[in-house]
C-alpha positions as CSV (number, residue, x, y, z in Angstrom):
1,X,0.0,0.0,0.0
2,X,2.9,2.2,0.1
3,X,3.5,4.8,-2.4
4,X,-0.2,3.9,-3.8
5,X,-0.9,7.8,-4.5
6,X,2.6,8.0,-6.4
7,X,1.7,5.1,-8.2
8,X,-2.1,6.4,-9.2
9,X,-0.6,9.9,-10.0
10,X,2.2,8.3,-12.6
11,X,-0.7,5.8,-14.4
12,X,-2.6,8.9,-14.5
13,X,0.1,11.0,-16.3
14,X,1.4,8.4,-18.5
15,X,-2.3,8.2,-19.7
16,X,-2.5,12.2,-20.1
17,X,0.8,12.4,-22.1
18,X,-0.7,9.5,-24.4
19,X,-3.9,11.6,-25.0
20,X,-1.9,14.8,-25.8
21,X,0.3,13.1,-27.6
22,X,-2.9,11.5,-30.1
23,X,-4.5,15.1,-30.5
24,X,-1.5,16.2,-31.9
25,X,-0.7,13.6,-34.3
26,X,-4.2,13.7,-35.1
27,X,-3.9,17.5,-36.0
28,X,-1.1,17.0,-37.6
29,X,-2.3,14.2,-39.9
30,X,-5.5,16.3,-40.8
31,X,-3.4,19.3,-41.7
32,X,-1.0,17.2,-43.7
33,X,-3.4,15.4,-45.6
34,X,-6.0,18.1,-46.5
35,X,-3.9,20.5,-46.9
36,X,-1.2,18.9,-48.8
37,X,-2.5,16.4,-50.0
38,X,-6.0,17.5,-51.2
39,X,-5.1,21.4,-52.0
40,X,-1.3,21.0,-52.6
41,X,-2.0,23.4,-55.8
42,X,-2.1,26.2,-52.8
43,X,0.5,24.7,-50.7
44,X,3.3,27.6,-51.1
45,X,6.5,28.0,-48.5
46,X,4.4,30.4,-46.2
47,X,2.7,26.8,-45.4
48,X,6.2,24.7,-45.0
49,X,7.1,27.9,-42.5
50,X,3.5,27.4,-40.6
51,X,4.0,23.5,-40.3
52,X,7.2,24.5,-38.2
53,X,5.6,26.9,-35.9
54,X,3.2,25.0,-35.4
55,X,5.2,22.1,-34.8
56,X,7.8,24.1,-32.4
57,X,4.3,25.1,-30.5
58,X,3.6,22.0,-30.3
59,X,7.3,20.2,-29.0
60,X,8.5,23.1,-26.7
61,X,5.2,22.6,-24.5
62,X,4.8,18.9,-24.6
63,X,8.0,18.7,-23.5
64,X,7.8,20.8,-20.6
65,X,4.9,18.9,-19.9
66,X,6.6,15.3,-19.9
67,X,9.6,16.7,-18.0
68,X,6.7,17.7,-15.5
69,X,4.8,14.6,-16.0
70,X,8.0,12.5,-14.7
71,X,8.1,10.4,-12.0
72,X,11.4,10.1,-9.6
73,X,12.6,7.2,-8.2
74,X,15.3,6.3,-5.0
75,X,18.4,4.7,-6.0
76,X,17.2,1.6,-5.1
77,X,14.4,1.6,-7.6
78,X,11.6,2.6,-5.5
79,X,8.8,5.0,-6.6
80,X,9.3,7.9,-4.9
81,X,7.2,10.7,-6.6
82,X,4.8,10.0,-9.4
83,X,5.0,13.9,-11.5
84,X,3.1,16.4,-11.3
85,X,-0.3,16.7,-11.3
86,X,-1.5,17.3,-14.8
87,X,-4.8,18.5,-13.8
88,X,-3.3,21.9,-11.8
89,X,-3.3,25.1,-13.1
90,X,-0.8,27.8,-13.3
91,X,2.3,27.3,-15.9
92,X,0.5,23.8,-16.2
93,X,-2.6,25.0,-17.8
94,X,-1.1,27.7,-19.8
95,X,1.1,25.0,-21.7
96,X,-2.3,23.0,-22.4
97,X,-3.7,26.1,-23.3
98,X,-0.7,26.3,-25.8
99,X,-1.7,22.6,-27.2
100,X,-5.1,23.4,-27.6
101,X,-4.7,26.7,-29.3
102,X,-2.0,25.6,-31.8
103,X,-4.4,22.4,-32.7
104,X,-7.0,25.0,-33.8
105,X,-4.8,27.4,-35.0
106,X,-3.4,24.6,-37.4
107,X,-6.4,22.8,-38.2
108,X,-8.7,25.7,-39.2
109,X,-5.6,27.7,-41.0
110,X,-6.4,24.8,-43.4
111,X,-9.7,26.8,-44.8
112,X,-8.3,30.4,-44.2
113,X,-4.7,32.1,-43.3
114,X,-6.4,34.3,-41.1
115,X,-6.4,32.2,-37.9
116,X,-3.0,32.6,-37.8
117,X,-4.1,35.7,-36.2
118,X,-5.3,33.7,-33.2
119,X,-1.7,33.0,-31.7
120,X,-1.5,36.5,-30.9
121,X,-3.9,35.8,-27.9
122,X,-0.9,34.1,-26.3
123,X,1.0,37.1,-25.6
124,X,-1.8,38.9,-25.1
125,X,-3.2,36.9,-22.0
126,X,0.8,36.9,-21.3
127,X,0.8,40.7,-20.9
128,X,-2.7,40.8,-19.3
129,X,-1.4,38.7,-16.6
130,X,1.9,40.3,-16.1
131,X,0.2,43.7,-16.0
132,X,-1.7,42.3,-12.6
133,X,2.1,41.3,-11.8
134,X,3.6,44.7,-12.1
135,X,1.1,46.7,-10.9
136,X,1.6,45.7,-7.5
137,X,4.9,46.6,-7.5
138,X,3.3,50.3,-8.9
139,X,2.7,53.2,-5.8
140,X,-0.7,53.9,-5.5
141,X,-2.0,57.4,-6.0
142,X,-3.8,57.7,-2.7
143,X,-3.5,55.2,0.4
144,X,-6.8,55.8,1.6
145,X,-9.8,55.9,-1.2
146,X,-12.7,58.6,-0.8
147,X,-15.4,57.2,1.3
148,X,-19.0,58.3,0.9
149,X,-21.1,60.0,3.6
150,X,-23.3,56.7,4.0
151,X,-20.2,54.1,3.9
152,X,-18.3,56.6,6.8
153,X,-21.5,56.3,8.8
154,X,-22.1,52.7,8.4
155,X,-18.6,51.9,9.0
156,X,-18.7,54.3,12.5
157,X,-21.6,52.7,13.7
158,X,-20.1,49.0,13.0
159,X,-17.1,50.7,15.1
160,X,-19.1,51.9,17.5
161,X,-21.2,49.1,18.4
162,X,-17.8,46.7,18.3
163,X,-16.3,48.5,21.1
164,X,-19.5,47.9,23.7
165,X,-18.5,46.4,26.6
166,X,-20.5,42.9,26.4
167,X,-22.6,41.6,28.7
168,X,-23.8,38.0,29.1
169,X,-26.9,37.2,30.7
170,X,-26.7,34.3,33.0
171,X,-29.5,32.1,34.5
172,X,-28.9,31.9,38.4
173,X,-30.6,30.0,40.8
């Protein structure tokens, strides 16, 4: 029974790096066979230069992922840590995110080269996160915010009332 969690988490991983792994070749099959395959009349070197994008946004993630996914073991052989927990978020979920946006990103640039325009939510999210970062490292303008008439009084009275000495009522016999 020892180790049974370690052992659960890496059989869980293994599986999750298999499924990844499939919607990728799947994605990668469909573009290659539609697109050069069925409309290889259109296929031009702007295409060649999008199947390695898409195929570095694919490997640099997955491989983060599998380094994450990896489970340690003592020198004896014993299973000491099964990976990481696929299902957390945090750097986690924004490499899936990655995955899942190159997959659509590759498979729908098959009917238009606009989608392309679709990676560019990456950074974006990037810099709307960061700017949450930073701006607590900012000065504020004011430390203490303007506070209405009715929020000063409700807050006194809440003050107010909190200070009261407290009395409890007692049965005696």
């Amino acid at each position: 029974m020892a180790n049974q969690g370690a052992k659960k988490r890496k059989e869980e991983n293994a599986r999750h790096m298999a499924r990844l792994r499939l919607i990728i070749i799947v994605c990668n099959a469909i573009y290659f066979l539609v697109r050069m395959l069925v409309f290889h009349s259109s296929f031009t070197w702007k295409h060649w230069i999008g199947l390695v994008v898409t195929s570095l946004a694919y490997f640099i993630p997955y491989k983060q992922l599998a380094n994450m996914a990896n489970p340690s073991y003592a020198d004896d052989g014993e299973l000491l840590d099964g990976g990481f927990d696929m299902s957390t978020g945090g750097i986690c979920g924004y490499l899936h995110d990655v995955i899942y946006i190159t997959c659509f990103v590759q498979v729908m640039s098959i009917l238009s080269g606009k989608f392309w325009y679709t990676y560019l939510v990456i950074p974006a999210f990037g810099i709307y996160q960061s700017f949450g970062f930073i701006k607590g490292f900012l000065p504020s303008g004011s430390e203490e915010s303007a506070e209405d008439d009715k929020t000063r009084k409700k807050r006194e009275k809440m003050e107010k009332k909190a200070s009261r000495a407290k009395f409890v009522k007692t049965r005696t016999r």
